[in-house]
C-alpha positions as CSV (number, residue, x, y, z in Angstrom):
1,X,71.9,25.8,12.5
2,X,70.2,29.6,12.9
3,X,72.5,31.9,13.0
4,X,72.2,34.8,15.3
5,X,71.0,37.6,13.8
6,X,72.3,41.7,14.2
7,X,71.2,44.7,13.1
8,X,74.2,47.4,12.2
9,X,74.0,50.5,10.8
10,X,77.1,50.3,8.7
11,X,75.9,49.8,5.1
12,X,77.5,46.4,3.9
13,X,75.6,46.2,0.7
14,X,79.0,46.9,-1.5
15,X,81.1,44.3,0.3
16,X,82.2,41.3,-1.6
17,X,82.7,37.6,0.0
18,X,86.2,37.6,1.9
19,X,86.2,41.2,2.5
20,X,87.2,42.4,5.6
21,X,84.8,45.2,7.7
22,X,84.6,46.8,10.9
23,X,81.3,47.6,12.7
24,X,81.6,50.7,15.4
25,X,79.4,49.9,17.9
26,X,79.6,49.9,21.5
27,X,76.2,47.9,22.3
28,X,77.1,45.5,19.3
29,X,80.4,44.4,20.7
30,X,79.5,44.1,24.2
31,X,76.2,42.3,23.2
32,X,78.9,39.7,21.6
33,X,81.3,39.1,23.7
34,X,79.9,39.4,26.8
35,X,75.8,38.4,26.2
36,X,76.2,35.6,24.1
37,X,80.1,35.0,25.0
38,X,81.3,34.8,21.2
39,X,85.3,34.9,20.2
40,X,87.1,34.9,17.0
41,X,86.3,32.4,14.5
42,X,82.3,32.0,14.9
43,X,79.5,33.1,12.4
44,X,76.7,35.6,12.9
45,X,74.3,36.9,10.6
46,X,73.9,41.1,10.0
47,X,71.6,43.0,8.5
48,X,71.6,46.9,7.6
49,X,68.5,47.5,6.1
50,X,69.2,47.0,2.8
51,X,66.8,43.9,2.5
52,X,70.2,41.9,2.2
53,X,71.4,39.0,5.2
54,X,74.9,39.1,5.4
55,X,76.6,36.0,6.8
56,X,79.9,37.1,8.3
57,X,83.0,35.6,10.8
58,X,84.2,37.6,13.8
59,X,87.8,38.1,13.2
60,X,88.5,39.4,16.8
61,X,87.2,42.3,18.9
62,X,88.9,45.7,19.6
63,X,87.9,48.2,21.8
64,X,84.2,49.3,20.8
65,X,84.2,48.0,17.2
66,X,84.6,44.3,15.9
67,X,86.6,43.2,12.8
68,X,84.3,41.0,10.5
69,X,85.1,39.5,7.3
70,X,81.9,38.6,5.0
71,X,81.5,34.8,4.3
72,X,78.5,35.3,1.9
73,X,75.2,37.5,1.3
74,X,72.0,36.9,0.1
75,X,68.6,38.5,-0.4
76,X,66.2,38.4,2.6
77,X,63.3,36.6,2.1
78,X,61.1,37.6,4.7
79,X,59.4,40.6,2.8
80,X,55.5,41.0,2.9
81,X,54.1,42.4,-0.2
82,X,51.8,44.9,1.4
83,X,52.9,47.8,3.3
84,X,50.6,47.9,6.7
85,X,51.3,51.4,8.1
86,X,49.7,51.4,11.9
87,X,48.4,54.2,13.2
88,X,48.2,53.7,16.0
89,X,46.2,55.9,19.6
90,X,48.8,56.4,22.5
91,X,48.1,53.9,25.2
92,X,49.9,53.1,28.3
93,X,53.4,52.5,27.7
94,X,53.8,48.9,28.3
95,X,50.8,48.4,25.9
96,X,52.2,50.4,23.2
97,X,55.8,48.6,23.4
98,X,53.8,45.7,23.1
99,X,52.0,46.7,20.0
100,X,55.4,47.6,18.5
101,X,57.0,44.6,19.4
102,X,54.6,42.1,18.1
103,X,54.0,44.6,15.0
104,X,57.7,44.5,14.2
105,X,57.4,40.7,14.7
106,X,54.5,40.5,11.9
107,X,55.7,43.0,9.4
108,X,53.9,46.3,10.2
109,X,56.5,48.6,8.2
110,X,55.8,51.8,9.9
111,X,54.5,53.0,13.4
112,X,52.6,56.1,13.6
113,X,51.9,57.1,17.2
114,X,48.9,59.6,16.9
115,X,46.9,61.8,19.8
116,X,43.0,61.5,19.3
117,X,40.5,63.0,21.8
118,X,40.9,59.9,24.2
119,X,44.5,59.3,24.5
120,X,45.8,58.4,27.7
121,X,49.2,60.4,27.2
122,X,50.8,62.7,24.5
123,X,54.6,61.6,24.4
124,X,56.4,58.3,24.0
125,X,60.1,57.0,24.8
126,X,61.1,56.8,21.1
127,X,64.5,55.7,21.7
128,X,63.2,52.2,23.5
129,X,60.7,52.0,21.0
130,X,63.1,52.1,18.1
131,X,65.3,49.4,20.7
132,X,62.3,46.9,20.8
133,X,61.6,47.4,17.2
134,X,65.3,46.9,16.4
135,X,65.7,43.8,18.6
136,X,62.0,42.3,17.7
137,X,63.7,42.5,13.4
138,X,66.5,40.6,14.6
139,X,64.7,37.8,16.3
140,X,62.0,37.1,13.7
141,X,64.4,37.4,10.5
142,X,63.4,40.9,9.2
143,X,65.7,42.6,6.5
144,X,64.8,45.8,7.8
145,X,64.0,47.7,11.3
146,X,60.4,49.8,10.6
147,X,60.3,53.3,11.3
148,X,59.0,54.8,14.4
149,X,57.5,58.0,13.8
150,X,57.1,60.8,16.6
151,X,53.6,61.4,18.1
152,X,51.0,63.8,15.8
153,X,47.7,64.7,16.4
154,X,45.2,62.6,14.7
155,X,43.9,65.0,12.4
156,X,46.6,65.1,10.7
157,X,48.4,61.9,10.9
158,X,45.9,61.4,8.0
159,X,47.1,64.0,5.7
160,X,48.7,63.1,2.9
161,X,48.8,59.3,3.5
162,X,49.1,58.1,0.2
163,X,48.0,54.4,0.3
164,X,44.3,53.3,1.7
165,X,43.7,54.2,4.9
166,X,41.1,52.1,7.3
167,X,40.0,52.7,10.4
168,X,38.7,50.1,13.2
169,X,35.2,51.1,15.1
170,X,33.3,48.3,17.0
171,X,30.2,50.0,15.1
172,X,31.6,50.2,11.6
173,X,30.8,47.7,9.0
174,X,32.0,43.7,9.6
175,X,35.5,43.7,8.1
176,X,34.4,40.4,6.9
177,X,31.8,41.7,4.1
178,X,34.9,44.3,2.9
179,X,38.2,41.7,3.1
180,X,37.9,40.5,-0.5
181,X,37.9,43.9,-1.5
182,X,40.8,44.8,0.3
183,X,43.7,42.0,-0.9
184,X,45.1,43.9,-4.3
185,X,45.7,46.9,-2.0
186,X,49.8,47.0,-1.9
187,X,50.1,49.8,1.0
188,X,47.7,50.5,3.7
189,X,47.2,52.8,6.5
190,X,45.4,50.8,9.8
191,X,43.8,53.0,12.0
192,X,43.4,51.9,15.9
193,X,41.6,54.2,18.5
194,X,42.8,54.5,22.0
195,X,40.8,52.4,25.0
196,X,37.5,53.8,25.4
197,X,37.2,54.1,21.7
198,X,37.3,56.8,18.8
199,X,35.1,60.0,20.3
200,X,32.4,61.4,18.0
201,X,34.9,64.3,17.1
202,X,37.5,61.5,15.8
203,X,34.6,59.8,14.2
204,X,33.7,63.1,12.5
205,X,37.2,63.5,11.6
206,X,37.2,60.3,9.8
207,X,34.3,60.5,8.0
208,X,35.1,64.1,6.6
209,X,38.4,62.5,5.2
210,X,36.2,59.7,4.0
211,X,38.0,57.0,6.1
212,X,36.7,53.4,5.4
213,X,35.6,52.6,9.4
214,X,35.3,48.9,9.6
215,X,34.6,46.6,12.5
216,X,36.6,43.4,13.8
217,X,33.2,42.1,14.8
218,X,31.2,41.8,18.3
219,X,33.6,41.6,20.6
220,X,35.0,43.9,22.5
221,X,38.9,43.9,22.0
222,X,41.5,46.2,23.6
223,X,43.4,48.8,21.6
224,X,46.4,46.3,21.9
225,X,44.5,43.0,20.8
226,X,42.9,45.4,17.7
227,X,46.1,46.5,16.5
228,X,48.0,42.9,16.0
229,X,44.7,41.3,14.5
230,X,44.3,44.0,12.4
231,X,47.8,43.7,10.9
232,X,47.7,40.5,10.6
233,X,44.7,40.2,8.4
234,X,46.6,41.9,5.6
235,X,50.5,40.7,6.8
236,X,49.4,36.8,7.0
């Protein structure tokens, strides 16, 4: 049976099997006991970040923490060998969390909100974002929660990016004639324009950095739509 996974902060990496451990969290032990109605004795699964699963036993609950002891731990192995680092034009908010959730859900190991010339707002509720992320790792067996970065101005979210870094355009060059090219690549920077497109300043922008701008083909996809297939072509 699945366990039900939990992301803690506490690093449990040193822990050996039968050890006894307490996790200080308010949200954690109210999430247990009174979400998914759990008492002493049954089995969860946590994760801290470490790239380790740690199967553990609630002992029993005390007032904002519980008491754990560690059954066993094992390596994840849900680890994509390519970095995808998405960059990604703020869009409305429900759009965005969207992008983020399904993102987490793929593999897409760090968000980079940016503000081009056609963003539809300059600021973002980080703190959900990081909540969706963190609850999006637990459902789909991630070893780790991805970073969420705060919003930068698209000139220079692509400073110093030190991996390849491609951008989407409806009127750049069919991804399909450049894919081959692009599978040995172990950390890559996806670049996703807001609705309404890149402007011809972004463009500019991109070119003077000398920013691969590749095209998903004819259709017309929303920002959302470009940012998950995008990732996925290199996460899948």
């Amino acid at each position: 049976m699945k366990l039900q996974r939990f992301f803690i902060k506490e690093k449990l990496e040193n822990l050996k099997n039968g050890d006894n451990f307490f996790v200080i969290d308010k949200d954690l032990e109210n999430q247990l006991r009174k979400v998914f109605r759990f008492r002493g004795g049954e089995v969860v699964e946590l994760f801290d970040g470490s790239g380790l699963n740690f199967e553990s036993k609630i002992v029993d609950f005390e007032k904002d923490r519980t008491n754990f002891v560690l059954i066993s731990k094992k390596q994840n192995q849900n680890v994509s060998v390519v970095e995808v680092h998405l960059f990604q034009s703020i869009i409305k908010k429900d759009n965005f969390e969207w992008i983020v959730e399904k993102g987490t859900e793929l593999g897409v190991t760090t968000f980079h909100p940016i503000i081009s010339d056609r963003s539809e707002k300059k600021d973002l509720n980080l703190e959900r974002l990081n909540k969706i992320a963190k609850e999006a790792s637990e459902q789909s067996g991630r070893g780790e929660v991805p970073e969420i970065f705060a919003p930068i101005a698209f000139s220079d979210a692509i400073k110093g990016f030190d991996g390849k870094l491609i951008a989407f355009d409806q009127d750049g060059l069919d991804i399909s004639a450049k894919i081959s090219g692009f599978k040995n690549l172990r950390k890559i920077g996806i670049l996703i324009g807001p609705e309404g497109g890149w402007s011809e300043g972004d463009l500019q922008t991109l070119e003077n950095a000398k920013v691969e701008i590749v095209s998903l083909g004819k259709q017309t996809l929303r920002a959302e739509t470009a940012s998950i297939v995008a990732s996925a072509m290199f996460l899948i």
